[in-house]
C-alpha positions as CSV (number, residue, x, y, z in Angstrom):
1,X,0.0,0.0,0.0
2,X,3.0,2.3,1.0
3,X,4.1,1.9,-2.6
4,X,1.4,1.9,-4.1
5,X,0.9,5.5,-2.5
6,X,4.9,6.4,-3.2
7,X,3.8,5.7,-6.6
8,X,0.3,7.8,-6.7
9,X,2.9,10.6,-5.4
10,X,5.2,10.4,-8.0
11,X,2.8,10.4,-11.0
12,X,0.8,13.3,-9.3
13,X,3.6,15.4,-9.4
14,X,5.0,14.3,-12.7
15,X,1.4,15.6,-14.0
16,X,2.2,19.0,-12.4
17,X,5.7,19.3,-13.6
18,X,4.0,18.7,-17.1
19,X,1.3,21.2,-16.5
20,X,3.9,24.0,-15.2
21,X,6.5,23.5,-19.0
22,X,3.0,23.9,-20.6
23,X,2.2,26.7,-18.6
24,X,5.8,28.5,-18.8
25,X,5.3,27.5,-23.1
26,X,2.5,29.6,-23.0
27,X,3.7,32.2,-21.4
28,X,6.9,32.4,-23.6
29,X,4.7,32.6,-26.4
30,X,2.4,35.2,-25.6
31,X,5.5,37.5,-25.8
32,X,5.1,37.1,-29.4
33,X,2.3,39.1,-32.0
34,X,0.7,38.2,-35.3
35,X,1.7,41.0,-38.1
36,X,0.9,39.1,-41.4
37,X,-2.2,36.7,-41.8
38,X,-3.4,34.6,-45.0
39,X,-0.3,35.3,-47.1
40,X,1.1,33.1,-49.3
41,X,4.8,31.1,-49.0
42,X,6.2,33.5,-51.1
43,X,4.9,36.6,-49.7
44,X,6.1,35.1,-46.1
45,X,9.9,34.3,-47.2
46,X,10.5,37.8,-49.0
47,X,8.5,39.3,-45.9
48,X,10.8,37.4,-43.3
49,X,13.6,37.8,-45.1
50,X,13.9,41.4,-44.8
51,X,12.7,41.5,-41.0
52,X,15.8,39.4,-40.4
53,X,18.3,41.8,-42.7
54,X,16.6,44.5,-40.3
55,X,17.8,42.2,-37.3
56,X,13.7,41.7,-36.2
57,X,13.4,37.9,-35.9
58,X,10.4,36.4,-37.5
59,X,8.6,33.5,-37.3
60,X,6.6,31.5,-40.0
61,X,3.9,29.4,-39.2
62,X,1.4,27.1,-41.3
63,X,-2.3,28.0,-40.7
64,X,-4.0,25.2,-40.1
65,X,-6.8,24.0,-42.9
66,X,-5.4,26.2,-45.8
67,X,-4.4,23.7,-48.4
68,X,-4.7,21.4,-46.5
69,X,-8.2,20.4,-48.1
70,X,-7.1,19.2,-51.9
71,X,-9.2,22.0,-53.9
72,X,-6.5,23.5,-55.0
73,X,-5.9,26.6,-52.5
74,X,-2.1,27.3,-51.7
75,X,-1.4,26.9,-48.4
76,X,-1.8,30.2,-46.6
77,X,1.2,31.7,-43.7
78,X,1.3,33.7,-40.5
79,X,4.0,36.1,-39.6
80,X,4.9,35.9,-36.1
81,X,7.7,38.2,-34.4
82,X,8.2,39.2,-30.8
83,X,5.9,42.1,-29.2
84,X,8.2,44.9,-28.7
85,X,9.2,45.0,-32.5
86,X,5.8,44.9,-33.7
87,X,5.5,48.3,-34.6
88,X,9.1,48.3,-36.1
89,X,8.4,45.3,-38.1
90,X,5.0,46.7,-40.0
91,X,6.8,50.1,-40.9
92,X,9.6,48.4,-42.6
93,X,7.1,46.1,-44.2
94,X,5.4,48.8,-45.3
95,X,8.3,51.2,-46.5
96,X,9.2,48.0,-48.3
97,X,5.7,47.1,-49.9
98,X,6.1,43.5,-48.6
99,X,4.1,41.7,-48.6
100,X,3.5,42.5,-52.4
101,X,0.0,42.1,-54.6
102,X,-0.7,39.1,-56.4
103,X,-0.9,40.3,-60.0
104,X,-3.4,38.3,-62.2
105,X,-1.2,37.5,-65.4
106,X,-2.2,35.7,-68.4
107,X,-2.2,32.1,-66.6
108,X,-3.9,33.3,-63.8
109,X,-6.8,35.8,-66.0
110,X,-7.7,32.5,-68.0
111,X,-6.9,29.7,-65.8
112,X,-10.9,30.0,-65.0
113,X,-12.8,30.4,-68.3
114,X,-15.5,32.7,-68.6
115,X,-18.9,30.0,-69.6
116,X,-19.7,32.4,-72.2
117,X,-17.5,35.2,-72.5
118,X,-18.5,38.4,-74.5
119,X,-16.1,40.6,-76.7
120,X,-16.0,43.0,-74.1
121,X,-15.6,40.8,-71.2
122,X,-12.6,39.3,-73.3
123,X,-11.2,42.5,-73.9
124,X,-11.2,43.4,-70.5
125,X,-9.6,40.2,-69.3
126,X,-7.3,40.5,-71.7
127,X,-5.9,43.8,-70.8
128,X,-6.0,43.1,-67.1
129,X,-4.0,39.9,-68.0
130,X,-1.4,42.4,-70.1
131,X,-1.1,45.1,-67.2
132,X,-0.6,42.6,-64.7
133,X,2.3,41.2,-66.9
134,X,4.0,44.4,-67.5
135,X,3.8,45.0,-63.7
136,X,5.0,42.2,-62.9
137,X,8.1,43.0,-65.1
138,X,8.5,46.0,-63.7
139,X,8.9,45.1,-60.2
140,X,11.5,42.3,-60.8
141,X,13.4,45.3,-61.2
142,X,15.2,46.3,-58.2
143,X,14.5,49.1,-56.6
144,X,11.0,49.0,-57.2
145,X,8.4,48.7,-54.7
146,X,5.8,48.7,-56.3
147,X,4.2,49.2,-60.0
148,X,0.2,49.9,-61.4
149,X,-0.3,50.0,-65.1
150,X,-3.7,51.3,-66.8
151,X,-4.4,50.7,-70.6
152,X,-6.2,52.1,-72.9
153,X,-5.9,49.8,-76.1
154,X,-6.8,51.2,-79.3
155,X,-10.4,50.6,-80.9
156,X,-10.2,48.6,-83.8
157,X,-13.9,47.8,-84.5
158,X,-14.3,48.2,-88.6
159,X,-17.5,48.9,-88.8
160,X,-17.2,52.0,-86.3
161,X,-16.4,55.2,-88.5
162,X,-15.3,57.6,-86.0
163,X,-11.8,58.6,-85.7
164,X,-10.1,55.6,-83.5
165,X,-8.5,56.9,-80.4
166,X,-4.6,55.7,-80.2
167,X,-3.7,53.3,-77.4
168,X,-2.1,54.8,-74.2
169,X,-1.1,54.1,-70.5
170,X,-0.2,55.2,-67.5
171,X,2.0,54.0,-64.9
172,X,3.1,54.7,-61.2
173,X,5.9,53.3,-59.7
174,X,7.1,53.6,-56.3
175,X,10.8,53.1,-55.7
176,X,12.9,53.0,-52.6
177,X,15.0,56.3,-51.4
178,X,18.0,57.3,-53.0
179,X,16.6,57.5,-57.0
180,X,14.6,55.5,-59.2
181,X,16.3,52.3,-60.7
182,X,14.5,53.5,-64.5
183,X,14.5,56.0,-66.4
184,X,11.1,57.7,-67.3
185,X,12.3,56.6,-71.2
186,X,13.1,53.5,-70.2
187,X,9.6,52.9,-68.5
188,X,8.0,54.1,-71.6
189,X,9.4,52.1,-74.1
190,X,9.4,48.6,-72.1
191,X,5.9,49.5,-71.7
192,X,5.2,50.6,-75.5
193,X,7.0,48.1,-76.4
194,X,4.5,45.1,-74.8
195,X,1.5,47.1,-75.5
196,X,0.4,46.8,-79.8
197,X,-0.2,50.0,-81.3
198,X,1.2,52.1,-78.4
199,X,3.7,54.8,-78.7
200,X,6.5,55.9,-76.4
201,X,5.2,59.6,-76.1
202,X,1.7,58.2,-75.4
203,X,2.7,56.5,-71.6
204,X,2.5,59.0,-68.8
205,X,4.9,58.0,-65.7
206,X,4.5,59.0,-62.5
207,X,7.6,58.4,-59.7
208,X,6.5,58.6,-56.2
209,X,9.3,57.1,-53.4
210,X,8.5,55.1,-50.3
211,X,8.8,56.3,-46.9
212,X,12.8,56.2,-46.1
213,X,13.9,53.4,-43.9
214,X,16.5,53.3,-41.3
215,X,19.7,51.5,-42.7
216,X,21.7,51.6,-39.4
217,X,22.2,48.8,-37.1
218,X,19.3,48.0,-34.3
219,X,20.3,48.8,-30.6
220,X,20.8,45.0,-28.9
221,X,20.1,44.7,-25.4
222,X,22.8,42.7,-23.5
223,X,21.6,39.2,-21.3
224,X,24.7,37.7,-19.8
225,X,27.2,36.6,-22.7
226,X,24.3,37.5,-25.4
227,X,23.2,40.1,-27.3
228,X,19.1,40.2,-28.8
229,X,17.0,43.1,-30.0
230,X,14.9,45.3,-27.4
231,X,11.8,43.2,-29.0
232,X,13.3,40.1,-28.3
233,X,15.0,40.6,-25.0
234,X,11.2,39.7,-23.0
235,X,10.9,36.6,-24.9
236,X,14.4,35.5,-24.4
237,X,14.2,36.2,-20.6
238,X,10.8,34.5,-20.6
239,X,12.5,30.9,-22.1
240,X,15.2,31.5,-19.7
241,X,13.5,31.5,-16.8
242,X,11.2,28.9,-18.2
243,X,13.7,26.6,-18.6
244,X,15.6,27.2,-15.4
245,X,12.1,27.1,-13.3
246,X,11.4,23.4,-15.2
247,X,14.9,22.0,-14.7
248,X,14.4,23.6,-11.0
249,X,10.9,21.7,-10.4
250,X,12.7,18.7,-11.9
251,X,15.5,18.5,-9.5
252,X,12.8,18.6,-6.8
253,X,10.6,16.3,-8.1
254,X,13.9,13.6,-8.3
255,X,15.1,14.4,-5.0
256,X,11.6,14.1,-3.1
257,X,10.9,10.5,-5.1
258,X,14.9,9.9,-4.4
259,X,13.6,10.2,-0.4
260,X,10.1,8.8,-0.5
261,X,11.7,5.3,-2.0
262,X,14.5,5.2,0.2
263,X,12.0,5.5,2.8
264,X,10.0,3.1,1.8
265,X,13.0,0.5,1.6
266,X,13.7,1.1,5.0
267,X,10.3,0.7,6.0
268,X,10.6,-2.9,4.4
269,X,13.4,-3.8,5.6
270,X,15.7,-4.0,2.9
271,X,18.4,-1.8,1.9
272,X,18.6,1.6,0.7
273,X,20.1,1.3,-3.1
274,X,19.5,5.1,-2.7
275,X,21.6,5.3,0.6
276,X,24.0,3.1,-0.5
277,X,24.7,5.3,-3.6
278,X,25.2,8.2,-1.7
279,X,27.3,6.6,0.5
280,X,29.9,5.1,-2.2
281,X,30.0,9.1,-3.4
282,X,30.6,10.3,-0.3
């Protein structure tokens, strides 16, 4: 019965060792904050990416159920970094215009066929599809934040016998500080040049420049031997003393089940492999 009860005693407190690591888990997390939801992988490497090159950690997690059900969805992301460099993290996201728009292409315009598509309605994909492309080309260049391109294709309808209105567009980039990566001529023709029918002279570009961000070095706070960010210091002092309280409430819980079964050997009349132990290392 005694060891039946040593035994009840141990697994009771092994339960509430268990219960405290979960507890100091959930504590060490809740130093952390959600910046990004429902973006895609892409969107959450090029996003984390520059958080890290800022010194911000990041942290990317699955969401759970997206993709996950076969129709075809990509599987979705969540961008995870520590409280205090919340705020930091969305302003440099945003300077940076990460995470970027999905543009709708060509593949993606007629991956899902219209059931009976009119002229217009194809017209109207179709240049979509084309601006979307040209952005697309534009912001592989770097430098560029962002791009947004508006067509106007020309009319070529025979049987209309008014003057037909020439093709033209207009872009706006935004580019990072410290000059833009194009030329305004060499935005015109790349663009005139995907666009039939359109002349150089006919695409207006507008320049506009993203809010400036720091380029220095982040202050790091010292712990001991290591250095972290301000942001992360809380969460790194949180797993620190989460781990030192579990290894604590584990050296207690070996030394109290140590006692109660050299106890109960005693009580039985046998020797104390626990005693004798201890006396061979003392």
């Amino acid at each position: 019965m005694r060891g039946q009860g040593a035994e009840t005693t141990v697994t009771r407190r092994a339960r509430i060792t268990i219960f405290a690591a979960l507890a100091l888990a959930l504590g060490a997390a809740a130093c952390s904050t959600n910046i990004l939801h429902g973006i895609d992988e892409r969107g959450a490497n090029e996003a984390s990416r520059a958080l890290e090159r800022a010194g911000i950690g990041a942290e990317k997690v699955a969401e759970e159920g997206a993709g996950a059900g076969g129709g075809g969805s990509a599987a979705r992301f969540t961008l995870r970094v520590a409280r205090g460099d919340g705020a930091r993290a969305l302003d440099l996201l945003r300077a940076l215009g990460l995470p970027r728009e999905p543009h709708h292409g060509f593949s993606e315009t007629y991956a899902q066929p219209s059931l009976i598509p009119t002229a217009s309605e194809e017209r109207a994909r179709y240049v979509d599809a084309l601006a979307g492309e040209i952005e697309r080309t534009l912001e592989s260049v770097d430098g560029v934040v962002s791009a947004r391109v508006h067509l106007v294709l020309e009319e070529n309808d025979p049987l209309d016998t008014k003057p037909r209105a020439p093709a033209r567009a207009a872009v706006l980039l935004t580019t990072r500080p410290g000059g833009s990566p194009l030329a305004r001529e060499d935005v015109q023709r790349l663009v005139a040049g995907s666009v039939a029918g359109l002349d150089a002279a006919s695409v207006a570009v507008v320049v506009t420049r993203a809010p400036a961000v720091a380029e220095e070095e982040p202050a790091l706070a010292a712990i001991g031997p290591l250095r972290v960010t301000p942001g992360s210091r809380g969460l790194l002092v949180g797993a620190l003393g989460a781990g030192l309280g579990l290894l604590a409430l584990l050296a207690a819980l070996l030394l109290v089940t140590a006692r109660r079964l050299a106890a109960l050997e005693r009580a039985q009349g046998r020797p104390s492999v626990v005693a004798s132990e201890v006396g061979k290392t003392g």
